[in-house]
C-alpha positions in Angstrom: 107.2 119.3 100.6 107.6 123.1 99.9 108.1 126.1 102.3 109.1 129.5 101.7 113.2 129.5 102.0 112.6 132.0 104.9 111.1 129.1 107.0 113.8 126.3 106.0 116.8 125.7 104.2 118.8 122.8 103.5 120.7 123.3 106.7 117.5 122.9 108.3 117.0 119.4 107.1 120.5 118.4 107.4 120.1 118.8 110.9 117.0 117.6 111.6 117.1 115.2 109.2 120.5 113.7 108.8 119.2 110.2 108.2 117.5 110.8 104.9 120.9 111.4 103.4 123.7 109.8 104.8 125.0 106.6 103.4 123.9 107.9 100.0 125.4 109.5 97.4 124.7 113.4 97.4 125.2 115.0 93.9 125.4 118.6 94.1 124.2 120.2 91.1 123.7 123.7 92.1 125.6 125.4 94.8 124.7 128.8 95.7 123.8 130.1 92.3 126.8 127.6 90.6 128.7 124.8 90.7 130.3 123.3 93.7 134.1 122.8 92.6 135.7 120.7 95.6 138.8 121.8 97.1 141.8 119.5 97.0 141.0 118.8 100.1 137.5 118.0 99.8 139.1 115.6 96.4 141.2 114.0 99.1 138.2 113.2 101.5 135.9 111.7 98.1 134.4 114.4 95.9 134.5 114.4 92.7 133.4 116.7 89.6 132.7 115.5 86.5 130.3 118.1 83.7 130.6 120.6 86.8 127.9 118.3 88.5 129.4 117.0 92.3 129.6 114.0 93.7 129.8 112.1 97.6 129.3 108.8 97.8 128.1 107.4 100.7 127.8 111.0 102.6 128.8 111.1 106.0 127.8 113.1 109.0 131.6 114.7 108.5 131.0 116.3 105.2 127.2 117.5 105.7 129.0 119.5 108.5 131.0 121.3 105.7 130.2 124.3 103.5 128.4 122.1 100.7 124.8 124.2 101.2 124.3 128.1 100.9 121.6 130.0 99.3 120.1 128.4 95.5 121.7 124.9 96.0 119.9 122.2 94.5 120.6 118.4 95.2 120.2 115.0 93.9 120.0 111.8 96.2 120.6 108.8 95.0 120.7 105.2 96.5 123.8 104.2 94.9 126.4 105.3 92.6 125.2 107.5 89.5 126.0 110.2 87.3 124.4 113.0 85.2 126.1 114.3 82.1 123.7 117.8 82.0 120.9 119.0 83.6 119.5 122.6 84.3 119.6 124.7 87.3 116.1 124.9 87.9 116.6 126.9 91.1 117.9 129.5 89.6 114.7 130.2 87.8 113.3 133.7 90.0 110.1 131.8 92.0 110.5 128.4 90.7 108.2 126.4 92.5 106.3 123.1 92.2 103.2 124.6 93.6 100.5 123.7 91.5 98.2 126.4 92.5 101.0 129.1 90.8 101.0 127.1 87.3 97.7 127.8 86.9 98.5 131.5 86.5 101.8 131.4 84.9 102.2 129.0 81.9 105.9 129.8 81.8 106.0 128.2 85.1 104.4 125.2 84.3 106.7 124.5 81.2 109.8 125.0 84.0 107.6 122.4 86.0 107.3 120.3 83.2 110.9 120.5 82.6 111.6 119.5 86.0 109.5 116.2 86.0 110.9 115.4 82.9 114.4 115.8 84.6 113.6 113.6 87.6 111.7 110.9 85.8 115.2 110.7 83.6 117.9 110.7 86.6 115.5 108.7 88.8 116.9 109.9 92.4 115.3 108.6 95.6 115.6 112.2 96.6 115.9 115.8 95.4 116.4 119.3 97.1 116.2 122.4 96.5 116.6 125.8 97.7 116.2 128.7 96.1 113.1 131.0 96.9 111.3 128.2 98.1 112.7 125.1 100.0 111.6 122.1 97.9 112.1 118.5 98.9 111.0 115.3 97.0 111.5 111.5 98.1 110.1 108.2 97.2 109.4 108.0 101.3 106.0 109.3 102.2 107.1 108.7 105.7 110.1 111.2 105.2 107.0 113.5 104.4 105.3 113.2 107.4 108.4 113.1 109.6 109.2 116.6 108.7 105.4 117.6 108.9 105.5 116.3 112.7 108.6 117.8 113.5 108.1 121.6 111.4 104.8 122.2 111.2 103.6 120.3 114.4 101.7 123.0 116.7 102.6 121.2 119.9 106.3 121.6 118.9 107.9 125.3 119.0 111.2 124.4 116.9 
C-alpha cells in the first residue's frame, strides 16, 4: 500500500493497526532522516543497536507509544529474531516510491526500486514501512492490505 505521507504516517498505522506489529521484532533502520540511537533508558527496557540499525524484540504496545516514528523513518518487521549488517536508506531518496506508473518515466527510480527489492528479497521481513514522501507499507498478509483499505479508504467511514 502507498499514500501520499500527507494522508498517513506511521503513527497512523500504529494506531490503527497495532496488531500487525506487536509481538514482533521492529528493526528500525531509518529514523527521521538517521539512525535511531536508544537512550539508556530505552537499552534498559530492550533496544539494542548494532551497525546503527535498531532493534525491539517482541514490540509491545508500551514502546510503540514512544518517540521511535517521526518524519523519513523506515522499518523492518520481522517474525522472529534477526539482524542486518548494512542496508540503505531508501527513504531518504527525494520521491522514492514503489509506484510503478513513476518508473516508467524516471529510470533512476526504477534502479532505487530495483535496489529495494533486491534488499527485501535478502532480509526476508514479513513486513516493511516506510515514510518518507510517500507512506509505504509491504506484508506477506493480503488481509493486512485490505484491512487498511476498509478502514482508510472506505467511503462509508470518515476517519
Amino acid at each position: 500500500m502507498e499514500v501520499s505521507s500527507e494522508d498517513k504516517t506511521i503513527g497512523d498505522l500504529v494506531r490503527d493497526f497495532p496488531n500487525f506489529i506487536l509481538g514482533k521484532q521492529l528493526t528500525i533502520i531509518c529514523f527521521d532522516s538517521d539512525s535511531f540511537i536508544p537512550t539508556e533508558e530505552e537499552t534498559q527496557r530492550g533496544w539494542y543497536s548494532k551497525n546503527e540499525i535498531a532493534y525491539f524484540d517482541q514490540i509491545n504496545s508500551e514502546e510503540l507509544e514512544g518517540p521511535i516514528y517521526d518524519n523519513y523513518d523506515q522499518w523492518l518487521i520481522f517474525d522472529f529474531s534477526t539482524e542486518i549488517s548494512d542496508i540503505d536508506l531508501f527513504v531518504n531518496y527525494s520521491g522514492f516510491s514503489l509506484n510503478t506508473e513513476n518508473h516508467q518515466k524516471d529510470i533512476i527510480t526504477k534502479s532505487i526500486s530495483d535496489r529495494f527489492w533486491k534488499m527485501i528479497e535478502n532480509t526476508k521481513p514479513s513486513k516493511f514501512i516506510l515514510c518518507g514522501d510517500f507512506f509505504i507499507y509491504g506484508t506477506l498478509l493480503k488481509s493486512e492490505i485490505e484491512e487498511m483499505s476498509r478502514k482508510w479508504f472506505s467511503t462509508d467511514n470518515n476517519s
